[in-house]
Every structure is written in C-alpha cells, then in structure tokens.
NUNUVO-57423 format. One record per atom (N, C-alpha, C): residue in three letters; x, y, z. Coordinates in steps of 0.1 Angstrom, whole numbers, plus 5000, padded with zeros to 4 digits. Example, Ala and Ser with C-alpha at 12.3 -4.5 7.8 and 13.67 -1.06 7.14 Angstrom:
2
Ala513249435078;Ala512349555078;Ala513249675078;Ser512849785071;Ser513749895071;Ser512950005079;
//
This chain:
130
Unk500849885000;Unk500050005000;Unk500950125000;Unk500650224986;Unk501650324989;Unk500650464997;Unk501350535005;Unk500850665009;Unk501450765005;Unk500250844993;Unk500950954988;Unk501551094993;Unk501051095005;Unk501251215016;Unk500651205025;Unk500851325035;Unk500051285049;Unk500351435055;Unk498951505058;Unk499251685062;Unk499951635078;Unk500951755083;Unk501751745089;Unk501551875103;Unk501051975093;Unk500752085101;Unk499352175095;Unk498452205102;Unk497352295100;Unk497652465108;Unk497352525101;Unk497852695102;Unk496352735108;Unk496452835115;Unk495452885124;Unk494352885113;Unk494452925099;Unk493252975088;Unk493152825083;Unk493352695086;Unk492952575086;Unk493752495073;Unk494552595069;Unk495352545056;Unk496652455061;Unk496552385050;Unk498052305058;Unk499152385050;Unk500152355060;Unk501652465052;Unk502552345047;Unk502352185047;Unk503552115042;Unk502351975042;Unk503851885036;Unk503151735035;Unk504351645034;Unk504251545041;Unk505351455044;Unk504751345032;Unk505951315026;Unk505651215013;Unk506351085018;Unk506250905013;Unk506450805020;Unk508150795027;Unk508850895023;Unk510650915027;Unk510350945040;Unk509551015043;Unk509951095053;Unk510351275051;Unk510651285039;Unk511251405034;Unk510051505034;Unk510151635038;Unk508551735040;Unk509251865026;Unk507751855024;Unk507551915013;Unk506552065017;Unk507452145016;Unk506852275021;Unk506252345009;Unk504952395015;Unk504052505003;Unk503652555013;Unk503752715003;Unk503552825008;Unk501952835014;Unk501752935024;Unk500252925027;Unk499953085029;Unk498553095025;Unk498053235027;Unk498553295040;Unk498353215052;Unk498653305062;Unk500053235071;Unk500953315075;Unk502253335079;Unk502353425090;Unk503053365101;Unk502953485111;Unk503953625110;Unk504353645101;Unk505053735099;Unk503653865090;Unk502653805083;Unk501953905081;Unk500853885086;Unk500454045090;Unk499154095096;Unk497353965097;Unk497053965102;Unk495753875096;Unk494753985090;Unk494153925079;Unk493354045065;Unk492454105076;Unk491753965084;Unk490354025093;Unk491254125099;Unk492054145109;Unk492454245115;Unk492854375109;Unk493254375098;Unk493754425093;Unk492354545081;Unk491654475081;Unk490454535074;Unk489554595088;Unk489954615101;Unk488954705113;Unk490154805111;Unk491054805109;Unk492054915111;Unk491655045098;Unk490555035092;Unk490355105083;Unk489855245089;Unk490555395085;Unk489855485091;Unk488355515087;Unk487555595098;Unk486455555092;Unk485955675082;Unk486655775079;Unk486655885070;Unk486655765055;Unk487055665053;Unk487455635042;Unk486155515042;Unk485255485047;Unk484155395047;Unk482655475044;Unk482655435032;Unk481155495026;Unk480155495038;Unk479155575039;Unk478255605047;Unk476455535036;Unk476155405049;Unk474955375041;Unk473855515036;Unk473255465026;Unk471655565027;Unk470955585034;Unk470355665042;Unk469355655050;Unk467855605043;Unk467155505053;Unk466355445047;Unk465055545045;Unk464155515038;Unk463055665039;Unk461555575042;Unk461255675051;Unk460455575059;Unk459055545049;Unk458455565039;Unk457755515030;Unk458655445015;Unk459755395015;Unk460555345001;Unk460055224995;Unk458655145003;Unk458155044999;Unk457555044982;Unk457055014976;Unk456254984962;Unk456655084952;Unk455155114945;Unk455855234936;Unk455155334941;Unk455055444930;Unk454955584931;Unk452955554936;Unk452155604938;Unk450555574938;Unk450055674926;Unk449155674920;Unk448855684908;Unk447355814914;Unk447055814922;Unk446255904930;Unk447055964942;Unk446056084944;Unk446556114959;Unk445456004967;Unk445856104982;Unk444756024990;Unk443356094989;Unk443256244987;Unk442456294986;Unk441856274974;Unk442256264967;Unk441756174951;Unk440656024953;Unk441755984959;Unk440955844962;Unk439355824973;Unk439455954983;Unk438755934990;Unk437256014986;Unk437556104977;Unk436656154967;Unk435856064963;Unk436955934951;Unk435955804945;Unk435155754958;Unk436755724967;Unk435555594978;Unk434355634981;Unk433655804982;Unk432955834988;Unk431455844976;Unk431855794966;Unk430755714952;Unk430455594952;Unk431255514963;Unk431355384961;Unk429255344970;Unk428855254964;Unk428055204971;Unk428255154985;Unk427355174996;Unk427555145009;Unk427254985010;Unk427754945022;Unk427954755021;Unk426954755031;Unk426754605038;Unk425554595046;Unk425454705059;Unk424154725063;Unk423854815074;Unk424054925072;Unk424354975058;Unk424755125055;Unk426155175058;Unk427155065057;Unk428055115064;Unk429555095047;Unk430755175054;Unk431355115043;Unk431855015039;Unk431954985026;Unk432154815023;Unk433454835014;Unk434854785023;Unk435854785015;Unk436254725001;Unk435254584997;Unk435354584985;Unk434954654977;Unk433354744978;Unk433054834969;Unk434154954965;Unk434555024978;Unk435355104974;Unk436755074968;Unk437154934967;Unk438154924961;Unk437654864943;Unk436654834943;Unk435754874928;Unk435554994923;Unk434955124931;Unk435155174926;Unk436655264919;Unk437655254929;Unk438755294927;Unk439355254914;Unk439455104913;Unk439655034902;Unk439055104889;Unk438355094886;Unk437055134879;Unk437955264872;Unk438255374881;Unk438755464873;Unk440055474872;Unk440155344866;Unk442155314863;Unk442655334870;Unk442955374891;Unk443555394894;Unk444155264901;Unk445155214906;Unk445755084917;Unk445755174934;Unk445555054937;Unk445255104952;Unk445954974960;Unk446955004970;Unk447154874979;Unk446554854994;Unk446854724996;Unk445954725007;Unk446154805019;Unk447254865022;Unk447554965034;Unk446955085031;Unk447055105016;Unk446055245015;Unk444755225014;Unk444155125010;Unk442455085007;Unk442055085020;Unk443055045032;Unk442655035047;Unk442255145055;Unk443455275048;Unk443355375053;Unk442355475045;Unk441955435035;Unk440555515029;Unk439455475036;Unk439355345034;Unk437755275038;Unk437855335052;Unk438655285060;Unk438755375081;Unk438355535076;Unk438655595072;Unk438655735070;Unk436855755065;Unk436855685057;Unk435555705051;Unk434255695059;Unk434955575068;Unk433755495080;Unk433755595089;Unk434955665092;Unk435155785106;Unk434055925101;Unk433955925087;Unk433456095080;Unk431856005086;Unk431255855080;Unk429855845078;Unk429055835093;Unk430255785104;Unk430055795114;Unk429955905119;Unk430956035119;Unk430356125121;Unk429056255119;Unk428856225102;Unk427556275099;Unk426356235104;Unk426456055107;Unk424956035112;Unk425256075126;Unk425856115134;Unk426156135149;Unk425556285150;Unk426256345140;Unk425456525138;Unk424056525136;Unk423856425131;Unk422256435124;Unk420956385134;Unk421556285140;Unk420756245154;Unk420756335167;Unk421656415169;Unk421756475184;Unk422056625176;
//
C-alpha cells in the first residue's frame, strides 16, 4: 500500500503549510497565512472611518411604487362607492370603485380610505341624530 502524503501541520486559517511524502522528506508550500503577516480580518477593522462609505438613509415610505392618485383623490371615489351591509362602508365596493377609474390601490392604502370614510359616515349620522 503506497501513501501518497500525509498533512503534517494545520495553520490557524485551517490550511496545511506542508506534507510529508512515504521518505519521510516534508515538502513545504506556501500558505496564505504566515505569522510574519498581519491577519486580513484584523487588518480590514483598522480601516479609518473617513474612508468607509456612509449607508443611505432608509426613507420611511420606500416600499412599492409611486400611487397613481392622491389620497384625497381616492377618498373622493371611495365616497361614490356604494355602501355594504347596514349602511356602512364596504371595502370591497370601494376598492371597485377605485379600480374602475384606472387607478391601483394597495391594501394599506384601501385600509386607510375605507377607516377614513367609515370615521366621516360615522360622524354625519352622529350630527344628524343629536
């Protein structure tokens, strides 16, 4: 049975730096890391920080795209939409009508029309009774 080599030594970065062949005789290769140079990880925190790009600040609406209406636009239609049971507003109508006049609507905004719309119908009938 011959043995072609056999690692000898493992370097802190897990590389071996030699290999003993069936003589006995060691066969040295070079390895990335040597204690005579820096380690890269350490060597990459020593960066000043004048010289490290500065992320973007995130913006607190950067989700989807642009909306195709305002809100005040939208809440115009919702307020054409037919009312859903009990007289009250019915989020799918108003997201029909919206549709209807080419505009797109998502669901965090169709949330915040329909609630808006329900707060205006609630208040009228509250004026109107007392």
């Amino acid at each position: 049975m011959i043995n072609k080599g056999v690692n000898f030594r493992k370097t802190p970065g897990g590389q071996s730096s030699g290999t003993r062949d069936n003589s006995g005789t060691e066969n040295r290769q070079h390895s990335a890391h040597t204690d005579a140079e820096p380690d890269s990880r350490s060597a990459a925190l020593d960066v000043p920080a004048a010289d490290v790009a500065d992320a973007p600040e995130p913006s607190a609406k950067s989700r989807g795209r642009q909306p195709s209406a305002t809100m005040d636009e939208l809440l115009t239609i919702g307020r054409t939409a037919p009312k859903g049971r009990q007289g009250r507003v019915s989020r799918r109508n108003v997201e029909a009508a919206i549709r209807a006049k080419g505009h797109s609507v998502g669901k965090d905004r169709l949330t915040e029309i329909t609630r808006r719309l329900q707060t205006e119908l609630d208040q009228a009938l509250t004026s109107t009774r007392g």
